[in-house]
C-alpha positions as CSV (number, residue, x, y, z in Angstrom):
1,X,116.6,103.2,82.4
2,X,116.1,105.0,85.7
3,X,115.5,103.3,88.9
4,X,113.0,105.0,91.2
5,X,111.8,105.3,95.2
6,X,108.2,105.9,94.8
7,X,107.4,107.5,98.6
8,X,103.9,107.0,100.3
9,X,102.7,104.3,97.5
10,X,100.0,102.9,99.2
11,X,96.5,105.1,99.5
12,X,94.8,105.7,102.5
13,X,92.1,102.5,101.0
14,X,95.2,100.5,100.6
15,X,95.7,100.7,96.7
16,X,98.9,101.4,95.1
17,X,99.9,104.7,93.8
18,X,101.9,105.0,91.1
19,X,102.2,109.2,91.7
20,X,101.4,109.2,87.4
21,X,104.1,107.1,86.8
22,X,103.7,104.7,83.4
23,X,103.5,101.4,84.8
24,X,103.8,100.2,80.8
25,X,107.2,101.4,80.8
26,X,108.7,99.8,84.1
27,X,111.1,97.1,83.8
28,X,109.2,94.0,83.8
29,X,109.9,91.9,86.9
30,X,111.5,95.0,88.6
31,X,109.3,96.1,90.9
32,X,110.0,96.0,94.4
33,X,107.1,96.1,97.2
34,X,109.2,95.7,100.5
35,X,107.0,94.3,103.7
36,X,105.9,96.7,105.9
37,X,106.9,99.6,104.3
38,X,105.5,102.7,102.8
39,X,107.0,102.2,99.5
40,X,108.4,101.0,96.3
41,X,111.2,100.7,94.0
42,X,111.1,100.3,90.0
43,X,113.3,100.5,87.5
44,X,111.4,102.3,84.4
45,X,112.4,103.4,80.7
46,X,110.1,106.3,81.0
47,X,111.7,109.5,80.3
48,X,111.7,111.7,83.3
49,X,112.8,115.2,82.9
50,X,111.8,115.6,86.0
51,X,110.1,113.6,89.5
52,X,106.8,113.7,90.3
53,X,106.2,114.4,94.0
54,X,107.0,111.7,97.0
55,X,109.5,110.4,93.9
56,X,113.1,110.2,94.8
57,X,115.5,108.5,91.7
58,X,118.0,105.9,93.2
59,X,121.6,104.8,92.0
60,X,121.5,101.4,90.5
61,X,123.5,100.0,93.2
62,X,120.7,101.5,96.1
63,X,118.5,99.8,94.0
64,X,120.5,96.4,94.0
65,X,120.9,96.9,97.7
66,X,116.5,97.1,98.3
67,X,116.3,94.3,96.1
68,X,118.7,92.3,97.7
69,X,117.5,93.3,101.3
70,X,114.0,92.5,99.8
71,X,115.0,88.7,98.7
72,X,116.2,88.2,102.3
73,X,113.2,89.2,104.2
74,X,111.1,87.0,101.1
75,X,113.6,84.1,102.1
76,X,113.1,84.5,106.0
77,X,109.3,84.4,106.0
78,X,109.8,81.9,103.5
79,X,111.8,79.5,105.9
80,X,109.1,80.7,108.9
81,X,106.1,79.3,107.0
82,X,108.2,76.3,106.5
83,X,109.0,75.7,110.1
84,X,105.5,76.6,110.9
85,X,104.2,73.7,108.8
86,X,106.5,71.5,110.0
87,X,105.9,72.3,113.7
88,X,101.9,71.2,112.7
89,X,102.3,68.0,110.7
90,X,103.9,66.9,113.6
């Protein structure tokens, strides 16, 4: 399994590109679409001799790191939402 940075993944219409990647053969439930960025993170059991353009293959731990990074900034708009709805139903 190699984890992977996939650079510039969104289009200039706004769809994701996946630079010819497999998307059958990522990890399922490892796919990482951080807010506001310009890219992804996936682990994949594709074989990769060698990276496609605007790809860039991580270490698991940089990949742990985006993922965890990614869970906080998920929990922190969570808890804004929350407070948001509070702030109305009162």
């Amino acid at each position: 399994m190699k984890f992977v940075k996939i650079n510039n993944f969104w289009n200039m219409f706004g769809q994701p590109d996946y630079k010819g990647l497999d998307i059958n053969k990522f990890e399922p439930g490892s796919q990482l679409y951080p807010a506001n960025s310009t890219y992804a993170v996936v682990a994949t059991n594709e074989g990769l001799s060698s990276l496609p353009t605007d790809i860039e293959e991580l270490t698991q731990e940089q990949y742990l790191e985006e993922k965890n990074n990614n869970q906080k900034s998920s929990k922190n708009l969570q808890d804004t939402i929350a407070e948001l709805i509070k702030e109305t139903l009162k």
